[in-house]
Backbone bond lengths (Angstrom), bond angles and torsions (degrees), N, CA, C in turn:
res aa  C-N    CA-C-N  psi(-1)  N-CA   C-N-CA  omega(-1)  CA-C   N-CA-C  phi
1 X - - - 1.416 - - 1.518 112.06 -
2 X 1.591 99.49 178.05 1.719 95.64 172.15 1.698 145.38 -46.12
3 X 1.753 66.36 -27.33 2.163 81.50 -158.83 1.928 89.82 -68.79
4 X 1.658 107.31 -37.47 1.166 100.18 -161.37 1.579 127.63 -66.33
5 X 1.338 98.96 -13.64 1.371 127.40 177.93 1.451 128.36 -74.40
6 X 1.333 99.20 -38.35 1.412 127.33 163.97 1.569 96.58 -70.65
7 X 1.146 135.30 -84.98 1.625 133.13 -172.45 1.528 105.26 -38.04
8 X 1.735 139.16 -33.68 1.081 111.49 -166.37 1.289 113.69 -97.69
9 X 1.981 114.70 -9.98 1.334 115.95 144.97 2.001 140.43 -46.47
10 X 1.366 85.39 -33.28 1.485 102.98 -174.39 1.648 86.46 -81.63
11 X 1.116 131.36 -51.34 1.622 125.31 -172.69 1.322 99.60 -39.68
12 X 1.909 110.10 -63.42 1.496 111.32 -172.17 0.855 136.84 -51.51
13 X 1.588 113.39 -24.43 1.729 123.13 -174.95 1.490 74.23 -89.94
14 X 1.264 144.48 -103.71 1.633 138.74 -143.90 1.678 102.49 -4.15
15 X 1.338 109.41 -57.76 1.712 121.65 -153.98 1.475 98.57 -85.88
16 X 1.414 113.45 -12.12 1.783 103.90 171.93 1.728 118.94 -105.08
17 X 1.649 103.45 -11.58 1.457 114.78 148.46 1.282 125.42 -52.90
18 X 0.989 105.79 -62.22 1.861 135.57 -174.75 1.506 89.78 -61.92
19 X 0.968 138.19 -63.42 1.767 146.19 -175.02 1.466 102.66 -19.80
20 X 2.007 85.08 -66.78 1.252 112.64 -156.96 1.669 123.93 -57.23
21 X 1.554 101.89 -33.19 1.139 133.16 -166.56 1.291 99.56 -76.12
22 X 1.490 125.53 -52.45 1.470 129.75 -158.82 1.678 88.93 -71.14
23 X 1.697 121.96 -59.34 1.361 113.46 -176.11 1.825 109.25 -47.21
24 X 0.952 108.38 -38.46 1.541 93.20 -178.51 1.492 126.46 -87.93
25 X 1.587 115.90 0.94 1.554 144.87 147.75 1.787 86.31 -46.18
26 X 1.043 105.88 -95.23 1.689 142.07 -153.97 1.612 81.57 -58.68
27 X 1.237 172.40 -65.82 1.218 152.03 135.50 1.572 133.52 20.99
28 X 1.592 76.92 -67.66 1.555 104.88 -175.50 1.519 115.65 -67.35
29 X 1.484 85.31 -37.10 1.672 94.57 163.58 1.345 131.76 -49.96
30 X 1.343 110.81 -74.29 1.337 137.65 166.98 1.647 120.56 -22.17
31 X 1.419 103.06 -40.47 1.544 128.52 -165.69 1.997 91.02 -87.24
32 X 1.197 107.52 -49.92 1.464 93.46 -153.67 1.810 89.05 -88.96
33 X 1.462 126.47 13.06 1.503 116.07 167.40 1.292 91.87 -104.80
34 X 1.449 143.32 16.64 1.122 115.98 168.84 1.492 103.87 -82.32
35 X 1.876 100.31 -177.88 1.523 109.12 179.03 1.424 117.73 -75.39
36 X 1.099 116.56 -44.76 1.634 123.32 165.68 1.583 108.68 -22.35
37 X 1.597 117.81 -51.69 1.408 126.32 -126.78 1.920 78.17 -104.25
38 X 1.639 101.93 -38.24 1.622 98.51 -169.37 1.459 119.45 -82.17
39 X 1.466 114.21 -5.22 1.390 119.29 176.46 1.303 115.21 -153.29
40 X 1.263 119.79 52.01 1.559 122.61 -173.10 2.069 108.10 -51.10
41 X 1.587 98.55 -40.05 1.129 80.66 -159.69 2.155 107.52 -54.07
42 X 1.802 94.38 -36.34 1.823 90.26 -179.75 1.234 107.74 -30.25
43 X 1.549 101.72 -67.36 1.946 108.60 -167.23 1.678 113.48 -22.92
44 X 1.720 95.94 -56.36 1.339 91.15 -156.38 2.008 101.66 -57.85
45 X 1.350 92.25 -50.13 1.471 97.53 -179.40 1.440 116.92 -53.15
46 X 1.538 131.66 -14.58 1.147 109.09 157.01 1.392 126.14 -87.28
47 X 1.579 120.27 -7.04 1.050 117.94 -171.73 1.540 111.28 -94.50
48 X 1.496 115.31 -4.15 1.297 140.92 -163.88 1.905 93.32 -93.33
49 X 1.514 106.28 -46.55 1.407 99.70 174.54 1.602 111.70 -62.27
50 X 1.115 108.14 -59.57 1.997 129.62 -167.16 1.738 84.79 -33.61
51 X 1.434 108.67 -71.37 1.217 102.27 -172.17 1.521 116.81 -63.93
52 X 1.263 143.20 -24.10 1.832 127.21 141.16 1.300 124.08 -25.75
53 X 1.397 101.78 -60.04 1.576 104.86 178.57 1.805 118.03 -73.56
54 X 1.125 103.74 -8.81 1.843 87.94 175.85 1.282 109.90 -86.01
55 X 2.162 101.72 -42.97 1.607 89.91 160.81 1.321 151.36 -58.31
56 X 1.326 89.30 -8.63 1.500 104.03 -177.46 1.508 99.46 -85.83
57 X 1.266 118.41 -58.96 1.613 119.58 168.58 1.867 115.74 -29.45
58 X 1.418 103.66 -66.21 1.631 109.39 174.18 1.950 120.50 -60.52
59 X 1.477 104.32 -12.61 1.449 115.63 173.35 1.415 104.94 -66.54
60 X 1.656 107.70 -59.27 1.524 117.73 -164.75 1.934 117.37 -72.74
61 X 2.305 91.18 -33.28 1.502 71.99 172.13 2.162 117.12 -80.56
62 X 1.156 117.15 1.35 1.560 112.50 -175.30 1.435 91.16 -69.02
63 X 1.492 123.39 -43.67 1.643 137.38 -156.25 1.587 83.30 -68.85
64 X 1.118 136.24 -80.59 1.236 133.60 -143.21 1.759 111.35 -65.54
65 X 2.145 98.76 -26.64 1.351 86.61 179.48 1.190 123.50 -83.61
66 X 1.683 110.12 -7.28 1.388 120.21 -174.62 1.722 107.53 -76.28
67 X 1.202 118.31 -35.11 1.498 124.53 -172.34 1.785 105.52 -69.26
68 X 1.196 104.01 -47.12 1.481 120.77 167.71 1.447 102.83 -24.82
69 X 1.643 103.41 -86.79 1.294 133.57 -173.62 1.610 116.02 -54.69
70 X 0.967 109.60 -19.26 1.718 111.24 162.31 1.266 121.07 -103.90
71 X 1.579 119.36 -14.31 1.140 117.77 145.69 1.308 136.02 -59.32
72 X 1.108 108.41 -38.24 1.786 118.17 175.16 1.567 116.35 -78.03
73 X 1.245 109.46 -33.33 1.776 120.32 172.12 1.552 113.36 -63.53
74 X 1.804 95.75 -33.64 1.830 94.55 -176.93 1.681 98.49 -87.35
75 X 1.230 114.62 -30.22 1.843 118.98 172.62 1.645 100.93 -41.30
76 X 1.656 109.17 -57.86 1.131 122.54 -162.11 2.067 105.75 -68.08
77 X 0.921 87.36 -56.03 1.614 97.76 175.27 1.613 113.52 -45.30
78 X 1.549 120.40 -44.90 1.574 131.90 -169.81 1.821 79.30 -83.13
79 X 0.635 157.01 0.72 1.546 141.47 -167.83 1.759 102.72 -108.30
80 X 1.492 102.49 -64.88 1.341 117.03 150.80 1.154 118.74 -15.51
81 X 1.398 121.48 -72.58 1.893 131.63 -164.42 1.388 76.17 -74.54
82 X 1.009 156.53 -65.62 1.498 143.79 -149.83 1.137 116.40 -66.04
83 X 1.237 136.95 -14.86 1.436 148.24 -179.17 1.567 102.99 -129.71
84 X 1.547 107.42 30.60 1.849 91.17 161.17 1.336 136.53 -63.34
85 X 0.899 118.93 128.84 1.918 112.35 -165.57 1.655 103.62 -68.08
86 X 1.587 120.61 -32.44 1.547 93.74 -177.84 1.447 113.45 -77.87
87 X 1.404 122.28 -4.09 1.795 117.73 158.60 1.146 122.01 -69.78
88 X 1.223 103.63 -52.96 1.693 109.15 174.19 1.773 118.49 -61.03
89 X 1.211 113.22 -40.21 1.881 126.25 145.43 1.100 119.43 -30.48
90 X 1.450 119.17 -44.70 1.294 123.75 -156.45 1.880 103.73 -101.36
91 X 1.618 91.31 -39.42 1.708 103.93 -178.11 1.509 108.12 -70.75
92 X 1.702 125.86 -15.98 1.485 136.80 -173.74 1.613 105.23 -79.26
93 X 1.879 99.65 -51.94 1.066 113.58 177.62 1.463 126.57 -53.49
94 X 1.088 121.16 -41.24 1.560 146.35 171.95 2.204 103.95 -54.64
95 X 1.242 99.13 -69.59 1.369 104.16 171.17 1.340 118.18 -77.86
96 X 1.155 123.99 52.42 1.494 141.97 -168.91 1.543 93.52 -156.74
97 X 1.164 122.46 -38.52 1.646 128.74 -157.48 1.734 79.21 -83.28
98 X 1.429 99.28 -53.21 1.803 93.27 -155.00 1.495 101.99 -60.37
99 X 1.389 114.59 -38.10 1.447 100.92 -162.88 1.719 111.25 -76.52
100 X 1.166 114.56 -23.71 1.607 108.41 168.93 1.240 111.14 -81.61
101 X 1.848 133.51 -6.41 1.496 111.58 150.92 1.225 107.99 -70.56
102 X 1.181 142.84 -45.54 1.247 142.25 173.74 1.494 141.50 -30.20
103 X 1.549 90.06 -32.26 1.783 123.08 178.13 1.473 99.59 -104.49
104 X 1.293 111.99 -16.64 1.548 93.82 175.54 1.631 98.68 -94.34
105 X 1.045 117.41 -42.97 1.798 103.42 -171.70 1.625 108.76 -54.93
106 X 1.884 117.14 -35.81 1.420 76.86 -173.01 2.084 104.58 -121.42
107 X 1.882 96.29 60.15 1.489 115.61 142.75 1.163 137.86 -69.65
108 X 1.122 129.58 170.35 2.174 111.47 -178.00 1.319 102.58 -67.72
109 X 1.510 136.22 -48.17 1.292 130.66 -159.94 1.291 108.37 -56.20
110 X 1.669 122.32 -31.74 1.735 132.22 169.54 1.494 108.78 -56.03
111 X 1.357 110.29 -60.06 1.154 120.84 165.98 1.904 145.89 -18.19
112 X 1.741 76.44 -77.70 1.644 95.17 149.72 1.654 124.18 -40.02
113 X 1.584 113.56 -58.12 1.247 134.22 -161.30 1.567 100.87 -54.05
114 X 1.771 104.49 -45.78 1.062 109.78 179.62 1.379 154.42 -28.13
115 X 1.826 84.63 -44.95 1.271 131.80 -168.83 1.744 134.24 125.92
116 X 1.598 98.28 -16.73 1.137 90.77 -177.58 1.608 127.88 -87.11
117 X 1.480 126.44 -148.46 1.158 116.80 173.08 1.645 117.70 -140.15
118 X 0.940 139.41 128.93 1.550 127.50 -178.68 1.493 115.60 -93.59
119 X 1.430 124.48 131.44 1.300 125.67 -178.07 1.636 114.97 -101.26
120 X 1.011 106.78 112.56 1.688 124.28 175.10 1.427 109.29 -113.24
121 X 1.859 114.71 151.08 0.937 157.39 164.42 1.850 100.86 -49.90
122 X 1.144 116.38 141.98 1.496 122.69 166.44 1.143 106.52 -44.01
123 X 1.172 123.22 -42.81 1.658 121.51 -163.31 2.102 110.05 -87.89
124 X 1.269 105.22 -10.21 1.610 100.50 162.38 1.618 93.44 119.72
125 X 1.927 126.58 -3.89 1.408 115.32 -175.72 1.553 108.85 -88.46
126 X 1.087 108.86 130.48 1.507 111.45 169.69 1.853 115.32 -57.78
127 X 1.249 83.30 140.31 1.614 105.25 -152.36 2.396 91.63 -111.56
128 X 1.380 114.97 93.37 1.437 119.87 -175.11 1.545 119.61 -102.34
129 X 1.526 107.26 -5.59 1.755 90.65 170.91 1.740 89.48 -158.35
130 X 1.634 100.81 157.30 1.273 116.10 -157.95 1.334 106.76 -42.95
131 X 1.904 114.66 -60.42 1.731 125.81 -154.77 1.525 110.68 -46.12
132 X 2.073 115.13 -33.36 1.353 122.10 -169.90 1.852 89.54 -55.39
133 X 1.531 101.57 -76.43 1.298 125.95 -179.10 1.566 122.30 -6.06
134 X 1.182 100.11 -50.38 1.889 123.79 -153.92 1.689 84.54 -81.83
135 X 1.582 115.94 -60.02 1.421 123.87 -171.07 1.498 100.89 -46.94
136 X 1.563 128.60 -58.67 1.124 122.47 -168.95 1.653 126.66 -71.39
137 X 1.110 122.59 -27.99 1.744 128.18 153.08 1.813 94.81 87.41
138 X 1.261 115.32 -45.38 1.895 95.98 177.11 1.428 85.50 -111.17
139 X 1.891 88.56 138.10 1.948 90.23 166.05 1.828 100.48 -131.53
140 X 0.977 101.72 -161.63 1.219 113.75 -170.72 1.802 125.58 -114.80
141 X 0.863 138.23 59.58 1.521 125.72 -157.75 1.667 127.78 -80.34
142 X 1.147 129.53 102.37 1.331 144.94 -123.00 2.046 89.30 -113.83
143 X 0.871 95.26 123.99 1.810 102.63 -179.09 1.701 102.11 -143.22
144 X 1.626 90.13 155.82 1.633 87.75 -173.31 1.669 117.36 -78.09
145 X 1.034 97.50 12.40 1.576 106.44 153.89 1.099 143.76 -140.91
146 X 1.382 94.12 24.27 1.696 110.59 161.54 1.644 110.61 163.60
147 X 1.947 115.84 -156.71 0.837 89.33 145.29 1.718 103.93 -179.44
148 X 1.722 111.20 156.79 0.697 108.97 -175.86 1.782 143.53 -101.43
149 X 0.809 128.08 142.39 1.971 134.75 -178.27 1.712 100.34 -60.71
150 X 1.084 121.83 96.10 1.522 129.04 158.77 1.422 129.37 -89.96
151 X 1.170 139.46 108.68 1.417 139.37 159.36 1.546 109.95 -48.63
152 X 1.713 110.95 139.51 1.124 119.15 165.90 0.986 120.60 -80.36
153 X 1.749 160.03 139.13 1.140 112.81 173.59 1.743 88.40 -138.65
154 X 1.538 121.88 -10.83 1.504 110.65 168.06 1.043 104.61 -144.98
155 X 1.733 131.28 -172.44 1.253 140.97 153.26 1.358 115.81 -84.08
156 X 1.171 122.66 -179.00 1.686 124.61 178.78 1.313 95.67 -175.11
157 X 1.150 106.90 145.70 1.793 131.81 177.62 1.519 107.01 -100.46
């Protein structure tokens, strides 16, 4: 009948309570023999170290990247001063000065100063070996202090 049906349900749940209970006894067990459960305070203290040492790890790499990085900025900086443009401006300028004294000493006006004299054509062309000279009959004779109109009038050896 009904009732009995009902009682062998209620049996089943009793014995699947009780089941349930003992597995979570025997659980409960298990959990509080672990190591966690038997020495929490170690845990924490090892996990209290782990984390010393990473900071300590992330301390040394900021240190090492920072030394790096100011090493290469001062690399960069000494490279910089070494290639300043108003030295190199100034060192261009300088070897620019020398070479137009250079071009000026050996121009005619250096020349002249010297002592010598340059012979030109009426018309202002420099006049360099006799045969031009002889053909043209007025030349020009150029001294560093002036100059004078000469007639050609022979050759000479």
């Amino acid at each position: 009948d009904w009732r009995e049906e009902v009682r062998g349900w209620g049996e089943r749940l009793a014995e699947a309570v009780i089941d349930f209970v003992e597995e979570k006894k025997r659980r409960l067990g298990d959990l509080a023999g672990s190591y966690v459960f038997r020495e929490p305070r170690k845990m924490v203290e090892m996990s209290s170290q782990r984390v010393d040492e990473l900071a300590l790890q992330l301390m040394r790499g900021l240190e090492s990247g920072w030394r790096y990085r100011k090493q290469h900025a001062e690399g960069l900086l000494g490279r910089w001063s070494a290639l300043r443009p108003e030295r190199r401006l100034r060192e261009f300028s300088l070897r620019v000065q020398a070479a137009l004294d250079r071009l000026r000493a050996m121009g005619p006006e250096e020349t002249l100063k010297r002592g010598y004299a340059l012979v030109q054509s009426t018309d202002g062309k420099l006049v360099r070996k006799v045969e031009p000279a002889r053909k043209l009959g007025d030349l020009m004779v150029r001294f560093a202090d002036g100059k004078l109109l000469v007639e050609v009038k022979k050759k000479r050896d």
